[in-house]
N, C-alpha and C positions, 0 to 999 in steps of 0.2 A: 034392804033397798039402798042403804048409806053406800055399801061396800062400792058397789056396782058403779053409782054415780061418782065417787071418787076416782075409781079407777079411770073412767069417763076422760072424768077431767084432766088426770096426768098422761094421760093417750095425746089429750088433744094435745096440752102443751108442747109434748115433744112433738108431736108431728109436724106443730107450729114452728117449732125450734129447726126443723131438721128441713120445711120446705124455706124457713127464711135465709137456711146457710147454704141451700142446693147452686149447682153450678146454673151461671147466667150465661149467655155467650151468643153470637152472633157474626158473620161472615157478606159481605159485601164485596163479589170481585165485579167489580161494574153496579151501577145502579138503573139500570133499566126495568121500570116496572117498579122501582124503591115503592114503601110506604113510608117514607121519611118526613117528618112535620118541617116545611116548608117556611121560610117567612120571611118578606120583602123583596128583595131580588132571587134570591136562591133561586135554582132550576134544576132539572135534571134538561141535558143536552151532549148526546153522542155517548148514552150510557156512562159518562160523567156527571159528580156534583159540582155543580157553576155556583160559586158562593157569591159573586161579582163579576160583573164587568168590568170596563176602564172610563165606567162615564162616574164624572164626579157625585159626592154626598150621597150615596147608595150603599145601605145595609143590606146583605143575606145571614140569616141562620136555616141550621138544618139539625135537625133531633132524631135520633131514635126514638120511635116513637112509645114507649113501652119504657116507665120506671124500671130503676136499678136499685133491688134492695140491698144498702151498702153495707149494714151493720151484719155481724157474724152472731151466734149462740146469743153470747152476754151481753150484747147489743150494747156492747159499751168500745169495744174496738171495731175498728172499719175493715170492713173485708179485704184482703188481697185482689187487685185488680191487674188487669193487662189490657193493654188498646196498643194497634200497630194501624198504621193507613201510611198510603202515599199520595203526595200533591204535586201541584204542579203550578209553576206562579209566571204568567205572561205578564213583562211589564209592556208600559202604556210606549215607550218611545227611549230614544236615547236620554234621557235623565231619567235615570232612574228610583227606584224608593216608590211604591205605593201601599205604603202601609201594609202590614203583615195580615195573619188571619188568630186564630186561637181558637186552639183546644178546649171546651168548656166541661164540667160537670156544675147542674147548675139545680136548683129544685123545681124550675117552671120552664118551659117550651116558650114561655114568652116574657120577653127582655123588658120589658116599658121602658119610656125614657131616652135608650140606650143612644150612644152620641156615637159620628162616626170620628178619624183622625186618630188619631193615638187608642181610641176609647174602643177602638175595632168592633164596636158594636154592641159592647159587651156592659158598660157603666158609662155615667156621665157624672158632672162636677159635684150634684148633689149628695149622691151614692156610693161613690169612687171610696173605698178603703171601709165600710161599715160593715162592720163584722156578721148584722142582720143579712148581707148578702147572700152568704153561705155559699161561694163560690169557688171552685178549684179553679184555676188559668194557665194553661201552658202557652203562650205565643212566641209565633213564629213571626217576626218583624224583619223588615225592611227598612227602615228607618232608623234615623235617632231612638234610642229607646225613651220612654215616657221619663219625661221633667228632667232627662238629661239634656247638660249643654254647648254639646260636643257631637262630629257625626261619628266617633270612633265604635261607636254602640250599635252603629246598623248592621242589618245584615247578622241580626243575633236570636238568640232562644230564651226564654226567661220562664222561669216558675214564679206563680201568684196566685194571692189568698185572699177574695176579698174586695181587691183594688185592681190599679194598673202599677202601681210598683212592684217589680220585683222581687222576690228574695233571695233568687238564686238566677244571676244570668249568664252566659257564654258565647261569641263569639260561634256563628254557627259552622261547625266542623265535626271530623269524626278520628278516633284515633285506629290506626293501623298498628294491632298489636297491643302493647298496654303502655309504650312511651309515645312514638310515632304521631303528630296529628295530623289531618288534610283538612284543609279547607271547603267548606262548599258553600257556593253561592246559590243563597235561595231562590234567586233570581233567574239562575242561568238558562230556564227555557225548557229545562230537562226534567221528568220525573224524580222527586225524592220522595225515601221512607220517611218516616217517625216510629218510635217506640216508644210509651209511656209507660213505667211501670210503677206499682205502688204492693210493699211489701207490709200487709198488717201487723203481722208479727215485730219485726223489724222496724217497723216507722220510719220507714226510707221510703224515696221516691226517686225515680233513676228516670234519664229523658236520653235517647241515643236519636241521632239521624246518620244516614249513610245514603249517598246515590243510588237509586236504583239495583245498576250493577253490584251493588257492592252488599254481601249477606251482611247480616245485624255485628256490628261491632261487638269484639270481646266486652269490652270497658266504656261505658258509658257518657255520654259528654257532660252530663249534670247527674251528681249522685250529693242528695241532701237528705237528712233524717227529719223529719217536721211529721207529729200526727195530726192525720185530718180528721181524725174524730171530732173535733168541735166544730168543724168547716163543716162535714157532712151532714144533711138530714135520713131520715129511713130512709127513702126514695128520691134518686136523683133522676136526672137526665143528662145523658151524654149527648154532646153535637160540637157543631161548630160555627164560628161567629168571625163575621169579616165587614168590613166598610171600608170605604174611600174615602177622602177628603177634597178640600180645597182645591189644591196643586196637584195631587199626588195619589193616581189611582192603576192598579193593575187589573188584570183578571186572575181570580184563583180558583183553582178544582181541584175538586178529588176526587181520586179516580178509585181507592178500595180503603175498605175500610173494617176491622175485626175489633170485637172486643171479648173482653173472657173474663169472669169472679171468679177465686180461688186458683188459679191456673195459669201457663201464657196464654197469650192471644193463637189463633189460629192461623198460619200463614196466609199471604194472597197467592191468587192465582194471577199472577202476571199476566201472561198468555188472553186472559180474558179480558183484558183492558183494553179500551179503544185512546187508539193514537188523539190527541188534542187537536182538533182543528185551526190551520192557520189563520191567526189571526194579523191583520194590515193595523200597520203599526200608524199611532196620530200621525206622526209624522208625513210619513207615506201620503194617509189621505190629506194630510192639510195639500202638501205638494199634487197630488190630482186637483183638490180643488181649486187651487192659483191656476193648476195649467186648465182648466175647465173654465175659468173666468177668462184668462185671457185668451185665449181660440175665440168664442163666444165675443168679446169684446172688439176682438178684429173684425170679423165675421159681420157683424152689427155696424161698425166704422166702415165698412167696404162696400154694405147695403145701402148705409145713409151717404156715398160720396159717388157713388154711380148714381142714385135717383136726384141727388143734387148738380150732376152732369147735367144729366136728362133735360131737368127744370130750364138751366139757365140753358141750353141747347135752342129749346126751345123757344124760350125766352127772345133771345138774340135773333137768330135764323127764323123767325115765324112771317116774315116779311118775304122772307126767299124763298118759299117754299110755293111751289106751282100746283095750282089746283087742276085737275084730270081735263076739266074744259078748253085750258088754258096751251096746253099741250098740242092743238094742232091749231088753235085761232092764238096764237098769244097777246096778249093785251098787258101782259107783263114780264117784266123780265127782271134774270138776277145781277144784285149787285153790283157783283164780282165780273158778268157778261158786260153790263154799259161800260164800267168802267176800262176792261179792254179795248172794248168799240169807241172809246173818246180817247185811247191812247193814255189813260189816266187823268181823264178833265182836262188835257192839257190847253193853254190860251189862244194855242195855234187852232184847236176844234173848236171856238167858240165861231158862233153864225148870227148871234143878236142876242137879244136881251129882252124878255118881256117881264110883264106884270107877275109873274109868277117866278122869275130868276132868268139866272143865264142858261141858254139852250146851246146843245154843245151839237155836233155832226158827229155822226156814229158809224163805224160799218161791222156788223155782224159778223163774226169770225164763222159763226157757222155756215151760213148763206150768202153770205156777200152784199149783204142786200145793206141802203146808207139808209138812215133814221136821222130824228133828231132825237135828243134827251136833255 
């Protein structure tokens, strides 16, 4: 009976061994329908991942929902990994910089704490570089890079372990060929890829981006050797982590996303992507709002200067104003009428003088007929 139960056991071992080294992988061309772990802002909107909007101090994350078991056989190296996605960054207005987004591998679907501004949502003052974190970071900034101080660093990519400093950063671009580089601005309104790779073997990590149009770069824009074996736990989670700040807020999406163990990641399917929705820049609406106050503000000044016509109209002329009876027996008359009919008061129409003032001689321009007044 020994035999049998041994054999048992080195069965199970390996089976153990050989389901923790199996291929992991996943494909997202569009997110419509995701079971993605949500949290804060985040949405899905137009088959898009909306990680933020442009309204200020607003965190989004979003996770695969489903640990990644990192370690290989001897669970003492980290498995080869691969993730490709592409994003999309709407800033807020002509100043631009709203703070980047990042790549995370992280042990929990939920950040506590997490600060937005530099901290993309990811750590805050207390936590920021403690090796307990056990976090991999790739971001993708807009800004100054963290505790630098200078803006020569925006508009860049950075690898991080841990914290928000970097250990590896570059000016975001891509090389055409293997001298060649181009530029791209994270910013520019346009869909960009990413590439993350991480070689177990190897203990390299390689980060490439390219526009869209543009297939995966030969030569990679960040190629650093660092093992993440002490950064990783058995089971991670992959997502993504994004906030606003103060001043300085965009919209970010992504629009696909692949990930692959032991292998590269999976191509997107383009084609399956939904165009980003235009969004009205602050600017724009501040300027509707100004022109919406002041319409409104005229509009209101032209209501209250016609009904204060009216008033004093009234006011004045209410003396002159002939009542229906009055109209065929008159027993009064206007102003503007005696004053005609006396030639204008003048001394030559005076007839006497009573108790009640001077009585002038009148002739009705209408009738002809002479009065006194």
């Amino acid at each position: 009976m020994a035999e049998p139960s041994y054999f048992l056991v080195l069965l199970l071992f390996f089976c153990s061994l050989f389901l923790k080294s199996q291929s992991f992988d996943f494909v997202y061309n569009g997110f419509n329908g995701s079971d993605l772990v949500l949290d804060g802002y985040a949405r899905i909107k137009d088959k898009a991942l909306k990680l933020t909007d442009r309204s200020q101090n607003v965190i989004g994350h979003a996770f695969f929902p489903k640990p990644i078991p990192m370690f290989k056989n001897s669970s003492l190296d980290v498995s080869t990994f691969s993730t490709h996605f592409v994003f999309q960054i709407v800033p807020s207005d002509a100043n631009r910089g709203g703070y980047g987004f990042a790549f995370i591998l992280s042990p929990s679907t939920q950040l506590f704490g997490a600060q937005g501004g530099h901290y993309l949502g990811v750590l805050n003052p207390s936590n920021d570089g403690k090796s307990s974190n056990h976090l991999f970071i790739v971001e993708f900034d807009t800004v100054t890079g963290y505790n630098e101080t200078s803006d020569r660093y925006g508009n860049h990519i950075g690898i991080n372990v841990n914290g928000m400093n970097s250990i590896a950063s570059e000016s975001a671009s891509y090389y055409k060929g293997t001298q060649k580089k181009e530029d791209v601005d994270l910013e520019e309104k346009e869909p960009i890829q990413a590439w993350i790779d991480y070689d177990g073997l190897a203990k390299q990590v390689n980060v490439t981006v390219s526009p869209l149009s543009v297939s995966k770069p030969i030569k990679p824009l960040i190629s650093i050797f660092i093992d993440l074996s002490p950064v990783m736990k058995d089971y991670m989670y992959a997502g993504f982590s994004k906030a606003t700040g103060e001043k300085k807020a965009s919209s970010h999406y992504i629009l696909g996303w692949s990930l692959k163990l032991n292998g590269f990641s999976d191509p997107l399917d383009v084609s399956q992507f939904s165009p980003i929705p235009a969004e009205q820049s602050s600017s724009s609406q501040n300027k509707l709002k100004r022109a919406l106050i002041v319409t409104f503000s005229v509009v209101l000044f032209i209501l209250l200067l016609a009904l204060l016509s009216i008033f004093v109209y009234r006011k004045v002329m209410k003396f002159d104003v002939l009542e229906d009876w009055e109209l065929d027996c008159p027993h009064r008359f206007r102003y503007k009428d005696l004053h005609v009919a006396t030639r204008g008061f003048k001394e030559s129409e005076i007839i006497g003088v009573g108790g009640f003032g001077t009585v002038y001689k009148g002739v009705l321009r209408a009738t002809g007929a002479e009065v006194a007044v």
